[in-house]
TIMI-36809 format. One record per atom (N, C-alpha, C): x, y, z. Coordinates in steps of 0.05 Angstrom, whole numbers, plus 5000, padded with zeros to 4 digits. Example, Ala and Ser with C-alpha at 12.3 -4.5 7.8 and 13.67 -1.06 7.14 Angstrom:
BEGIN
<<5264,4886,5156>>;
<<5246,4910,5156>>;
<<5264,4934,5156>>;
<<5257,4955,5142>>;
<<5273,4979,5143>>;
<<5258,5001,5157>>;
END
This chain:
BEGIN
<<3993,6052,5523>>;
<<4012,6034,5536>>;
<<4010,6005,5525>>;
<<3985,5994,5525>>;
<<3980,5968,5525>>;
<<3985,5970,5491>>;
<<3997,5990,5471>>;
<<4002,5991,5444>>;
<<4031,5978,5451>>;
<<4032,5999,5456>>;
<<4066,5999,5457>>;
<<4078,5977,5469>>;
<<4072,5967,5479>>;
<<4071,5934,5494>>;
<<4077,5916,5473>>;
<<4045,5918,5456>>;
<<4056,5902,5429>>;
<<4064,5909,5417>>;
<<4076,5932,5415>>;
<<4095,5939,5389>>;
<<4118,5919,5394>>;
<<4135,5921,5424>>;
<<4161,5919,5436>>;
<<4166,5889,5433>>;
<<4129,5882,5443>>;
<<4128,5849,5443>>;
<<4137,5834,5421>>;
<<4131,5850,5389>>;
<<4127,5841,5361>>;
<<4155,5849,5358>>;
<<4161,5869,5368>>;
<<4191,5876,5355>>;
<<4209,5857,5370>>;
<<4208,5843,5390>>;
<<4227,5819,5404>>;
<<4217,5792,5397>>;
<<4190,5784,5387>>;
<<4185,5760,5373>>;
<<4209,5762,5342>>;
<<4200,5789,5330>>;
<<4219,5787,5308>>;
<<4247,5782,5311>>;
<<4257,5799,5337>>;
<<4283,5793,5329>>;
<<4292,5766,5343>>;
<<4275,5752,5357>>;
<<4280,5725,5369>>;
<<4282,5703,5337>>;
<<4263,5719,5328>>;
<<4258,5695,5293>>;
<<4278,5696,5276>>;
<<4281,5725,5282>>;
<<4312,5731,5258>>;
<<4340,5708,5267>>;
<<4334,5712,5302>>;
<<4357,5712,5305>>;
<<4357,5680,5311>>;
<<4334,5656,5312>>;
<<4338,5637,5308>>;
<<4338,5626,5279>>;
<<4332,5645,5250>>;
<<4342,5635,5220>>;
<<4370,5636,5219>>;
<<4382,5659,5238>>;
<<4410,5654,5231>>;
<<4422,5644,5249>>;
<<4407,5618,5267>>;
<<4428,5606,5283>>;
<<4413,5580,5263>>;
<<4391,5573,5254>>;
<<4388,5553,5231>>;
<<4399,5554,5202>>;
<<4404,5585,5196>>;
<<4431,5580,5178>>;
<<4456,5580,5187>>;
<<4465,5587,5202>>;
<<4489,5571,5203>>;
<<4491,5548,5215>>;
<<4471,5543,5229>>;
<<4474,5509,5232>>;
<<4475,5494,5206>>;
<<4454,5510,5183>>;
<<4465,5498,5150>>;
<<4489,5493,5143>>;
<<4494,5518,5149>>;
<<4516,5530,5137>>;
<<4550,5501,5142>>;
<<4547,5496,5172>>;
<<4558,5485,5185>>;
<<4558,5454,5171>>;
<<4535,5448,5172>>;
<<4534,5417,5164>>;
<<4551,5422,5129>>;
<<4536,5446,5122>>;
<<4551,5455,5093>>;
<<4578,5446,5099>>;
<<4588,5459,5112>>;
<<4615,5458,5111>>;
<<4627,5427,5117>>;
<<4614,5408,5135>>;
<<4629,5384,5143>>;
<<4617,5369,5118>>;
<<4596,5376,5108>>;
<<4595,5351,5083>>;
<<4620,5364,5060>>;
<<4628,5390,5061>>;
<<4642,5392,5044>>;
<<4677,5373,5044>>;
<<4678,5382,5083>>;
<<4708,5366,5081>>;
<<4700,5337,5089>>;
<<4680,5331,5077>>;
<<4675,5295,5073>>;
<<4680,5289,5043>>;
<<4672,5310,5030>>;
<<4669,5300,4995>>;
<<4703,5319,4992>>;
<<4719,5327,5011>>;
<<4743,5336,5007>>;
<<4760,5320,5005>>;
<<4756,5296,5011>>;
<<4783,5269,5017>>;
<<4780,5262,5046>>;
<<4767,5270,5073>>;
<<4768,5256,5086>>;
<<4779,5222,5090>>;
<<4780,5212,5106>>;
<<4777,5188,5109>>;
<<4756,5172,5125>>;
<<4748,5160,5111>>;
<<4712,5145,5102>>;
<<4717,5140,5132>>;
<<4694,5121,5147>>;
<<4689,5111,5159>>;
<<4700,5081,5158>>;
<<4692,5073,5132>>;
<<4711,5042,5139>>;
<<4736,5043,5138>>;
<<4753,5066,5132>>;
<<4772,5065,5140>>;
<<4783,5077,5160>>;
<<4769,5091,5180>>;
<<4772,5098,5208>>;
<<4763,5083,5232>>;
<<4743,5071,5220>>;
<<4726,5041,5240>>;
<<4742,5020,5252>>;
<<4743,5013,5270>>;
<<4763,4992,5276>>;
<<4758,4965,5259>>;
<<4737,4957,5259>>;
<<4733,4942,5239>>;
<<4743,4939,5206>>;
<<4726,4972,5199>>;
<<4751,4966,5176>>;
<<4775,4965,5172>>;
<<4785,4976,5198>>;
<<4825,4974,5191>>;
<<4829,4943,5194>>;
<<4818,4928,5212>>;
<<4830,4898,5216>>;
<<4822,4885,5185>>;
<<4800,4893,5175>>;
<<4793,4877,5148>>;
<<4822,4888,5140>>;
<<4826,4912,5127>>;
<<4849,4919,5123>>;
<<4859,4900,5119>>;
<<4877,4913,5146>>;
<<4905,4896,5155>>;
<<4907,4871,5146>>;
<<4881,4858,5151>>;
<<4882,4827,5136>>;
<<4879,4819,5108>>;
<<4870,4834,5099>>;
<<4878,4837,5065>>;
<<4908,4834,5068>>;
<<4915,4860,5064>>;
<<4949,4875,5064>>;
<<4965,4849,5069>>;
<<4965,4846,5097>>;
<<4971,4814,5106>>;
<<4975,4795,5092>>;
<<4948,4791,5079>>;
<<4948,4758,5072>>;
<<4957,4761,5034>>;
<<4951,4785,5024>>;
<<4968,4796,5007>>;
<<4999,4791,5004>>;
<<5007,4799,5025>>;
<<5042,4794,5027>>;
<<5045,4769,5020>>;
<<5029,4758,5051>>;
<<5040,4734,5052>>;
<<5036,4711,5038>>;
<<5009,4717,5031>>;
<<4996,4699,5008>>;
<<5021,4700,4981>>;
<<5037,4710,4971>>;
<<5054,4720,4950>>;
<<5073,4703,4956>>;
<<5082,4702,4985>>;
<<5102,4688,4997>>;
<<5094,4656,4994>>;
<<5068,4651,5002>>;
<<5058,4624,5003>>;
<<5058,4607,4977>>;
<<5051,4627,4960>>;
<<5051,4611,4933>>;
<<5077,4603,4921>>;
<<5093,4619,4930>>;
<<5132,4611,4926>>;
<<5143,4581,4944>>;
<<5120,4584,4963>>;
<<5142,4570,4986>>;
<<5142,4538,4975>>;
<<5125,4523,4959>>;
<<5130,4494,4956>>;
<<5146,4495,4938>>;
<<5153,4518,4918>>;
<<5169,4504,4897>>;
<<5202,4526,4903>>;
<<5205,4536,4925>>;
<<5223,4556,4928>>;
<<5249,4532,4936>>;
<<5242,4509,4954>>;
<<5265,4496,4970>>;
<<5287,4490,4942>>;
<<5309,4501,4956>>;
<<5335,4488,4937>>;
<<5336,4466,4935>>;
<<5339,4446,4902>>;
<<5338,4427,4904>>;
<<5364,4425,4883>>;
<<5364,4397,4875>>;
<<5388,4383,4856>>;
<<5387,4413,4840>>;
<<5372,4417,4820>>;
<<5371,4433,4797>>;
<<5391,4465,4806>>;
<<5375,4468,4834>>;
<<5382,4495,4846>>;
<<5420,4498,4849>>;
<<5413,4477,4860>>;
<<5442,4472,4875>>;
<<5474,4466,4855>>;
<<5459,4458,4832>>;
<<5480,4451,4808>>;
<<5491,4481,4791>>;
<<5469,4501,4791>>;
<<5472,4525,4782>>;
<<5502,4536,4792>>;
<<5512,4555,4769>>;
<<5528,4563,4781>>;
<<5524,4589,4787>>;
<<5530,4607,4819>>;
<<5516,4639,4821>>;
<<5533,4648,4824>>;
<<5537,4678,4833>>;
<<5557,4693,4838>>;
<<5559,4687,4872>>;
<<5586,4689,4881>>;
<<5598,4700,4903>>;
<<5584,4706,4919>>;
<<5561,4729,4913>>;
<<5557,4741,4936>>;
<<5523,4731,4946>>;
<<5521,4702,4935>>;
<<5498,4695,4945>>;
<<5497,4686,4969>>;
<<5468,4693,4986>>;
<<5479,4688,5019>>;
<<5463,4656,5021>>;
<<5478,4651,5046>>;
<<5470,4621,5047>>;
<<5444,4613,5051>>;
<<5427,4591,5039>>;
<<5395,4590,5037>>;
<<5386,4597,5060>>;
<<5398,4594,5095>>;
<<5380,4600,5114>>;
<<5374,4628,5120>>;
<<5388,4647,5094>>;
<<5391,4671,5105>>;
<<5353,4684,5097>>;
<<5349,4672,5076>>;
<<5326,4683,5060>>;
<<5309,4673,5070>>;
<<5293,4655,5084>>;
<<5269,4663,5105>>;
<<5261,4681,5125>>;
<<5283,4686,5139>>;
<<5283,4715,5159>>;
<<5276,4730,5133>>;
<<5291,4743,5124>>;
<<5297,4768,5113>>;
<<5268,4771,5100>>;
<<5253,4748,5080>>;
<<5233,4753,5063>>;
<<5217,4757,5087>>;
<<5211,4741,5107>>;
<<5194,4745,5130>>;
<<5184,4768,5137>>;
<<5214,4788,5141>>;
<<5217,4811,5153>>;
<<5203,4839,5131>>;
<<5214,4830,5106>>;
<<5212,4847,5079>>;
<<5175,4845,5081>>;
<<5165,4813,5090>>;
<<5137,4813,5078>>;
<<5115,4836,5099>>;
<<5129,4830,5119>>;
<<5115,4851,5132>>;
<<5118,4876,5124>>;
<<5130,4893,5125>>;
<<5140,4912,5112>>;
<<5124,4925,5091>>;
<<5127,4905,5082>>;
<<5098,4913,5048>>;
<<5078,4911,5058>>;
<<5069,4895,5070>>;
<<5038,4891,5080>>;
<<5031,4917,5095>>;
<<5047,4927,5123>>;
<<5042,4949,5126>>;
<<5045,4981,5118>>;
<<5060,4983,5097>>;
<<5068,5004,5080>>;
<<5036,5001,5066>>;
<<5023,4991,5052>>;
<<5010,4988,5036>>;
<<4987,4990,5058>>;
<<4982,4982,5075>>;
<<4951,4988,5098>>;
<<4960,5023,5107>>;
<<4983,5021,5112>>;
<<4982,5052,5116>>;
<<4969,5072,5094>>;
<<4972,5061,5078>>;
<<4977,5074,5049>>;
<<4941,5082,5039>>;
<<4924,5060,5044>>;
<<4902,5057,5047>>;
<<4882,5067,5065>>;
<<4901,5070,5088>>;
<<4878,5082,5113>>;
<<4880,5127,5101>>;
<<4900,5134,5082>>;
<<4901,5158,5080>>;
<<4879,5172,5065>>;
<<4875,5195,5069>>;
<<4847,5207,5048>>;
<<4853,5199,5018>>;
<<4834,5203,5011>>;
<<4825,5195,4972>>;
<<4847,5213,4961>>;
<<4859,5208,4939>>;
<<4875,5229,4924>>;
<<4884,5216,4904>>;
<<4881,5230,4884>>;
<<4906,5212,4857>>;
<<4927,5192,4867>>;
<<4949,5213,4884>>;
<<4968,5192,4896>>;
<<4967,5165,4901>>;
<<4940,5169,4920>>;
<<4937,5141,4944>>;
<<4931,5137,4921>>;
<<4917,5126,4902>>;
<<4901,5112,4875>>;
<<4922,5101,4859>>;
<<4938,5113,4852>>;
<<4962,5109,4844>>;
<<4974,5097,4855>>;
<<4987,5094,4880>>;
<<5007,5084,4895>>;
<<4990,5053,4902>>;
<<4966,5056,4910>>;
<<4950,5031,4911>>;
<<4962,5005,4890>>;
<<4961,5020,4871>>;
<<4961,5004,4844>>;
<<4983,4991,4839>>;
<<5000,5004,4843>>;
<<5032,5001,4847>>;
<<5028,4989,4866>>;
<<5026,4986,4882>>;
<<5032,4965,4910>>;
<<5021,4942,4901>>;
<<5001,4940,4889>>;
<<4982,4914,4875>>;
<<4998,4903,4853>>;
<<5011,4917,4830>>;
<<5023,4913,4808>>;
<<5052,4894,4821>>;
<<5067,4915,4840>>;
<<5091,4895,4847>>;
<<5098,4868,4867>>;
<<5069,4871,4880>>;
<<5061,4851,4889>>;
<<5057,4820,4878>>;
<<5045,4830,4856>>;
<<5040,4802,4828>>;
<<5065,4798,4817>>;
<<5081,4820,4812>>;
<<5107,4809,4792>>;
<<5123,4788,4822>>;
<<5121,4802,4854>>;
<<5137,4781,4868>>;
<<5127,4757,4864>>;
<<5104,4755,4868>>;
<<5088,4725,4872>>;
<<5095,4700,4848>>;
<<5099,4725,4817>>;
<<5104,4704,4797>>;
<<5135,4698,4798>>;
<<5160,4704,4817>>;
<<5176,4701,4809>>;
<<5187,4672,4820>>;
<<5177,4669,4842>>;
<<5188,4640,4849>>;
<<5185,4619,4829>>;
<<5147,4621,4821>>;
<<5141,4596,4802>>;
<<5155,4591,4782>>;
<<5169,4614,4770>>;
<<5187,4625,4741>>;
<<5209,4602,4742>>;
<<5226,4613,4769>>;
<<5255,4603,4776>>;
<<5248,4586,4785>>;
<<5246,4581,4803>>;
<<5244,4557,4825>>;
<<5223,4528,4808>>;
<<5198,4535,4799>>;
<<5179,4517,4796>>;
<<5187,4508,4769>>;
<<5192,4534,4743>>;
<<5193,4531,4724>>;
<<5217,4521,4714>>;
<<5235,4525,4729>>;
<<5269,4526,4719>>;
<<5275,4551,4691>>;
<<5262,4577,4701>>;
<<5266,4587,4681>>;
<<5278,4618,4690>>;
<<5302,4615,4697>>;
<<5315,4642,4702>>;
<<5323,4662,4689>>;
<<5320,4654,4663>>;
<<5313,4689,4638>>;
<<5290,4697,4647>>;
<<5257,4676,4653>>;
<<5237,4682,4655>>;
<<5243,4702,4677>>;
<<5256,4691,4694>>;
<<5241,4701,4731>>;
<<5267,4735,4731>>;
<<5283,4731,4705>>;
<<5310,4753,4713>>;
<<5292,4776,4703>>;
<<5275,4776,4686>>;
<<5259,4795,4662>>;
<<5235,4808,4688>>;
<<5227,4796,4703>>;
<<5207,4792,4720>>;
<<5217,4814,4744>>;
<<5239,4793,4760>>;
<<5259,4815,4781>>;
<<5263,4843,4772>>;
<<5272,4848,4740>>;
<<5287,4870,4732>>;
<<5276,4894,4729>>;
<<5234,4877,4726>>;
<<5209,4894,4727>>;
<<5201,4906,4753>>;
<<5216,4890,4777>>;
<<5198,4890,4801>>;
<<5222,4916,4815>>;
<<5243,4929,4803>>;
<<5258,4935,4812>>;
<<5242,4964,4811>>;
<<5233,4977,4789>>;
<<5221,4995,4780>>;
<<5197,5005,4794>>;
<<5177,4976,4785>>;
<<5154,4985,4802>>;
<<5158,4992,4827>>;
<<5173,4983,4844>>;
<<5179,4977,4872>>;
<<5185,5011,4885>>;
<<5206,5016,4858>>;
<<5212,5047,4865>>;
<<5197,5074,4856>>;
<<5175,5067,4839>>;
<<5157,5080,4838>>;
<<5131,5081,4852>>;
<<5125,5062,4862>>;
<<5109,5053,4885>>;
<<5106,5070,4915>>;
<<5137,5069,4920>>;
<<5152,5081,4934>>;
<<5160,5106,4938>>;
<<5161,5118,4905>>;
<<5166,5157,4901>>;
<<5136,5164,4914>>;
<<5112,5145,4892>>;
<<5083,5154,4896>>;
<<5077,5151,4926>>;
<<5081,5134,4941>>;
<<5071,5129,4970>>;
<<5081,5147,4986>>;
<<5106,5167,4990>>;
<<5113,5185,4997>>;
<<5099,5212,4991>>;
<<5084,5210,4978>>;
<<5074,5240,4973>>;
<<5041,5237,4993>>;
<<5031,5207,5001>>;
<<5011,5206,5011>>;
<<5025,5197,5047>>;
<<5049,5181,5050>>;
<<5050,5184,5075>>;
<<5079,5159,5078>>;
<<5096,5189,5090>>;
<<5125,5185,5087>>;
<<5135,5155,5103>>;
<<5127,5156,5119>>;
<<5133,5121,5136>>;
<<5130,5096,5126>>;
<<5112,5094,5097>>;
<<5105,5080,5089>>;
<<5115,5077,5064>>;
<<5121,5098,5049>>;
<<5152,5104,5038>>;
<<5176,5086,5049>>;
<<5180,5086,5078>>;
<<5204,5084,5086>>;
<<5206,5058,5083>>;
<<5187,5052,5089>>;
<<5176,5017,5100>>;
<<5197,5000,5078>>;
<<5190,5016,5052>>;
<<5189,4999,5025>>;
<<5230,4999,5015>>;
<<5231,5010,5033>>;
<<5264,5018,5033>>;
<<5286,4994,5028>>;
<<5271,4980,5054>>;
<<5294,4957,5051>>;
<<5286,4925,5030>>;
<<5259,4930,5020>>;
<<5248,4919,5006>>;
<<5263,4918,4975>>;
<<5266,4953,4975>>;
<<5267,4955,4944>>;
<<5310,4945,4946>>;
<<5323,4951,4964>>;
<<5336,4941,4966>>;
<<5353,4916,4960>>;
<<5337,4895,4971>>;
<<5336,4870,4965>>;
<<5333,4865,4942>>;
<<5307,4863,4940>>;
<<5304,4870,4914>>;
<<5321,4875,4881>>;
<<5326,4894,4892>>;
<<5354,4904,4868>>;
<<5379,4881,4865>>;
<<5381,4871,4895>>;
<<5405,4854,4907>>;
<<5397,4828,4885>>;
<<5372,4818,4887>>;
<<5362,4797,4886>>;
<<5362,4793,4850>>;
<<5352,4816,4846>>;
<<5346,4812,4815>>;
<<5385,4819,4794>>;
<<5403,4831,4815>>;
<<5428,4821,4808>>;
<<5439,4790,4818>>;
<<5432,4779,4831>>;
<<5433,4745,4834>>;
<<5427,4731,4813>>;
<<5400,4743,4804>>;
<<5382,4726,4785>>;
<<5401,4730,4757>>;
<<5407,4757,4749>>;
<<5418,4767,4732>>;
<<5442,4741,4727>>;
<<5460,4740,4747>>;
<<5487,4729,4743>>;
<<5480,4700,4742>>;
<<5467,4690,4750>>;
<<5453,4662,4745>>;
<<5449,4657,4716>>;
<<5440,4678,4707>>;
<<5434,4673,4677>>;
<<5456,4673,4662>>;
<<5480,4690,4667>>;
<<5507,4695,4647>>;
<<5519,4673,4664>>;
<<5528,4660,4687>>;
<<5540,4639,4692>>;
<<5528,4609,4685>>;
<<5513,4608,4672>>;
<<5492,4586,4663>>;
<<5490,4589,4633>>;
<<5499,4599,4625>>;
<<5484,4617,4596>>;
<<5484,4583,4574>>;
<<5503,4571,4579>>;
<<5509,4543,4565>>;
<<5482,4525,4563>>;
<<5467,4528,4594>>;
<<5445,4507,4592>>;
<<5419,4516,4597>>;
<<5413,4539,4598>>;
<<5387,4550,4598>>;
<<5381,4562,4569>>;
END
């Protein structure tokens, strides 16, 4: 009896051992699996952290608007501006503070959205593009406005039309709202760099 005891005893230590390796392998197994959909594209921690989204946001932000800032001392219509001759369908100077206002946000948050999504070619891509047409806006005021040079700033616009819409194809494949964002952007945009355009053929004598 007192055999058979320990047989039963040894035979339920074993299967208690077995049966805690395979609750320690799959507890492996498990972590296996979450480090895998971490090195899958997850989204990091600084970009889930509240912290890191406000850094974010304030990049993105001061990105826009920083682009906007560097335009604004030499943007005001002056003698030079005002003597140009444009097309018709230019809207009156108070129209373009709202609107760039409205546009700058727009980009800033298309582009944080864009950033908070998992790792992928796309996002990498579309990043870049959002960075690339970002610089061509920033240089276009100094061009026109600072430089008096509206072939410079028309060559510039005619660039930003492109990037703007490829920026835009790419940001849709990582996250459609942010796509959308860029909508009325690229719009203008197009509007703007036909302004600039006709400036140059109605001027063509003195530039």
């Amino acid at each position: 009896m007192g055999q058979t005891e320990d047989v039963g005893s040894n035979g339920r230590g074993e299967k208690k051992g077995r049966g805690g390796r395979r609750r320690r392998d799959e507890g492996g197994g498990e972590g296996d699996s979450r480090q895998a959909r971490d090195d899958s594209g997850e989204a990091t921690p600084a970009r889930t952290g509240t912290l890191g989204k406000a850094l974010a946001a304030a990049v993105f932000g001061g990105l826009a608007f920083g682009a906007s800032a560097l335009g604004r001392p030499v943007s005001k219509p002056r003698v030079w501006y005002r003597s140009l001759f444009k097309s018709k369908a230019t809207p009156p100077s108070w129209v373009f503070g709202p609107v760039w206002t409205a546009l700058y946000s727009g980009i800033a948050y298309s582009g944080y959205r864009t950033w908070t999504k998992p790792d992928s070619p796309a996002r990498t891509r579309a990043l870049r593009l959002w960075g690339l047409q970002m610089a061509l806006n920033a240089s276009w005021s100094p061009l026109f406005f600072g430089a008096h040079r509206p072939k410079a700033s028309a060559v510039v616009a005619g660039a930003m039309v492109p990037t703007i819409a490829a920026y835009t194809l790419t940001a849709r494949k990582v996250d459609k709202p942010a796509a959308a964002l860029m909508l009325p952007y690229l719009g203008w945009s197009a509007f703007a760099a036909y302004l600039n355009a006709q400036i140059v053929r109605k001027n063509a004598y003195r530039l």
